[in-house]
C-alpha positions in Angstrom: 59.8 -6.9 -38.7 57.0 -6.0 -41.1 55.3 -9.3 -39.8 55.5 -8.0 -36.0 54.1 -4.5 -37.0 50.9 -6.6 -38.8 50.5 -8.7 -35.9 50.6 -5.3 -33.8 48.4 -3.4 -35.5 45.5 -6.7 -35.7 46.1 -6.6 -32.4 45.2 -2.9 -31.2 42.0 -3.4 -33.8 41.1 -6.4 -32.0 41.0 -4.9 -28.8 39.8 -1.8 -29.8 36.5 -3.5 -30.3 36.0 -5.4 -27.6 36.8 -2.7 -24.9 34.5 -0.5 -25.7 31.7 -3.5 -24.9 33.0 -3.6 -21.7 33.2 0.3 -21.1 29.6 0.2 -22.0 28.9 -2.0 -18.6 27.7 -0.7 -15.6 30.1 -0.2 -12.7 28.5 -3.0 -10.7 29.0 -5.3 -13.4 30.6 -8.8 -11.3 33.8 -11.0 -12.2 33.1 -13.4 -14.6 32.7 -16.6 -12.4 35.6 -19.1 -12.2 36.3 -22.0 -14.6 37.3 -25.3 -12.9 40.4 -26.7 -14.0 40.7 -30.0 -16.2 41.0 -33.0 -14.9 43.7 -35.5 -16.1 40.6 -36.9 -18.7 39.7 -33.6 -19.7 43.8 -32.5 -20.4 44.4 -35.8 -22.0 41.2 -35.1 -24.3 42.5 -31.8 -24.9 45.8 -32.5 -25.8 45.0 -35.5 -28.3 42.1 -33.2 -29.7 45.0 -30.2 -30.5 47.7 -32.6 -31.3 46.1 -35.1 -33.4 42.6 -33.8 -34.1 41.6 -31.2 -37.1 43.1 -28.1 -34.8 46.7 -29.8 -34.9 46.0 -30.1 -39.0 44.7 -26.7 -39.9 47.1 -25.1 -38.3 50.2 -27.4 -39.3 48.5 -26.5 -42.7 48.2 -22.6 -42.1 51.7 -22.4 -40.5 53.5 -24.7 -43.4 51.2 -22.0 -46.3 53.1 -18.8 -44.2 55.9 -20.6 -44.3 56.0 -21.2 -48.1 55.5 -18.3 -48.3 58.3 -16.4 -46.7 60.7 -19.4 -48.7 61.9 -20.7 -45.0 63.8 -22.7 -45.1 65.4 -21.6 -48.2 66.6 -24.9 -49.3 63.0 -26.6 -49.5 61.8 -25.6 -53.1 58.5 -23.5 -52.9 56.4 -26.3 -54.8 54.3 -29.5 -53.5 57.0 -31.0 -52.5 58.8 -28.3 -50.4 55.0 -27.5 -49.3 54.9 -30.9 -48.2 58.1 -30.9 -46.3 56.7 -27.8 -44.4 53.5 -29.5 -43.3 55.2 -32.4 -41.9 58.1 -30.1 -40.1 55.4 -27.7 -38.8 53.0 -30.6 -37.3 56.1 -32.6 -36.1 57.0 -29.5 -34.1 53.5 -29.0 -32.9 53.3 -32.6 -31.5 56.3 -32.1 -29.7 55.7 -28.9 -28.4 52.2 -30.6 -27.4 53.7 -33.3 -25.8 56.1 -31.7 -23.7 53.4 -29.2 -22.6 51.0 -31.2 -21.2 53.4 -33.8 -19.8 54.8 -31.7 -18.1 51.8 -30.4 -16.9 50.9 -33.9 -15.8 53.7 -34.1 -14.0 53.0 -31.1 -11.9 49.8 -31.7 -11.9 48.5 -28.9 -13.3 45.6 -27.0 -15.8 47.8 -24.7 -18.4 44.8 -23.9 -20.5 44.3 -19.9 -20.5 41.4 -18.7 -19.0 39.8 -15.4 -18.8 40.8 -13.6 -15.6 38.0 -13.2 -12.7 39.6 -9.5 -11.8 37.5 -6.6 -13.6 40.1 -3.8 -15.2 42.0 -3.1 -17.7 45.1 -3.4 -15.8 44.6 -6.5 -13.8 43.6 -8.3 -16.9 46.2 -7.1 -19.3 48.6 -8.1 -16.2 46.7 -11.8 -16.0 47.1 -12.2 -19.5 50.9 -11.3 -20.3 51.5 -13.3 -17.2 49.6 -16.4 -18.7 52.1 -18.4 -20.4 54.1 -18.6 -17.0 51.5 -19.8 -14.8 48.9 -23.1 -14.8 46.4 -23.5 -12.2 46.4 -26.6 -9.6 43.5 -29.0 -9.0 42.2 -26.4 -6.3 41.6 -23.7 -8.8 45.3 -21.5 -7.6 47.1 -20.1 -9.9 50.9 -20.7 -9.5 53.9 -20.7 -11.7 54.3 -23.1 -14.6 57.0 -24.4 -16.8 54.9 -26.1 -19.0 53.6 -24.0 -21.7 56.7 -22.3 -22.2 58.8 -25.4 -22.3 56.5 -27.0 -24.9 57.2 -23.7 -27.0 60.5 -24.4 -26.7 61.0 -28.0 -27.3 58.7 -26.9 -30.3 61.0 -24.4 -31.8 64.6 -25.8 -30.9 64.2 -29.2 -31.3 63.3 -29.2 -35.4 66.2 -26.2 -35.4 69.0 -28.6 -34.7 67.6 -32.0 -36.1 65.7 -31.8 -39.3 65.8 -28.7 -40.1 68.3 -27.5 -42.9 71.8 -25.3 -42.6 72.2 -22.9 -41.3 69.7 -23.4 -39.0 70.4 -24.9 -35.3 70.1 -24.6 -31.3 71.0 -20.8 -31.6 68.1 -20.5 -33.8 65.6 -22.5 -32.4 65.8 -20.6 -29.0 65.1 -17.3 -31.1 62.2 -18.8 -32.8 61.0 -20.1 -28.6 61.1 -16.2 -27.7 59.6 -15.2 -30.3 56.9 -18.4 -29.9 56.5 -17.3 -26.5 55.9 -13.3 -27.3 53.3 -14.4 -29.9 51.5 -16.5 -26.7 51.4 -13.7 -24.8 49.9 -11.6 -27.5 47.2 -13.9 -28.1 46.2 -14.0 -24.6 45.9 -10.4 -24.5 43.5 -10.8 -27.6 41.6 -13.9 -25.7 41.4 -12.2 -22.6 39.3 -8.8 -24.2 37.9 -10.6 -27.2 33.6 -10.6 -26.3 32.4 -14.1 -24.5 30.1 -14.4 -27.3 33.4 -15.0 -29.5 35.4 -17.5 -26.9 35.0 -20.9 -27.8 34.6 -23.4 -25.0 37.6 -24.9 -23.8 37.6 -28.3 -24.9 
């Protein structure tokens, strides 16, 4: 709970400084111009570059340090070892999650990277944003509904939950860690989608 409150509150900071930029622009100002979807190349880049490249790393190595941490799971020992154990469980699950994502993607033949929205608002974009996880856009540039990113969260949480990792934990678990996977998506859309362009890296 106290986790969710921090997460919040970084939040409302975070977009507490970027609307004001945008407040500051004129009433003419246009809507940012579209972003062509990825090609196959470009998703297959992507995904091996997040998967398997230093983004998959640092943040197996961020999420296994949190995890430590917090002591979950309890029966891994907080030392290297248990540290260890974390690392590999955390980038396992990432490279599943991954996997599932943009095969399924693939498979629709579609582009579920998040991009900012081309409305103008505060409404319309908060709306594009919370929406994003459940959408993907098709080679035309149309936005439609999409599976994928919310099946790789899942696959990414209830998989490890009901193989490798310890009792108690299992299916009923992993599907609360996917919610909560998927809320925690939806809030850093929100951020992505006010955060300043200067701040936005490019997507691949």
């Amino acid at each position: 709970m106290r986790c969710g409150v921090y997460i919040g509150a970084a939040i409302v900071l975070l977009l507490g400084s970027a609307l004001p930029t945008r407040a500051q622009q004129p009433e003419t100002h246009e809507a940012p111009r579209p972003v062509p979807p990825l090609n196959d190349h470009q998703l297959l880049k992507k995904y091996v570059w997040s998967t398997l490249g230093p983004n998959g790393l640092l943040s197996s190595a961020i999420a296994a340090g949190l995890e430590q941490w917090r002591g979950s799971p309890e029966d891994w020992e907080r030392d290297e070892n248990g540290y260890a154990e974390r690392w590999a469980s955390e980038y396992a699950a990432s490279a599943i999650g991954n996997t599932t994502k943009y095969a399924v993607a693939r498979m629709l033949h579609q582009d579920p990277s998040f991009v900012p929205c081309e409305c103008v608002g505060v409404k319309p974009r908060l709306g594009h944003a919370l929406a994003a996880p459940f959408k993907a856009r098709r080679k035309d540039g149309q936005w439609e509904f999409s599976p994928a990113t919310v099946l790789g969260l899942t696959a990414q949480s209830v998989i490890p939950a009901a193989t490798w990792y310890p009792a108690p934990h299992g299916v009923r678990d992993g599907v609360a860690h996917a919610a909560s996977a998927v809320l925690s998506k939806m809030a850093v859309d929100v951020v992505k989608e006010f955060l300043p362009e200067r701040f936005r890296k490019p997507k691949i």
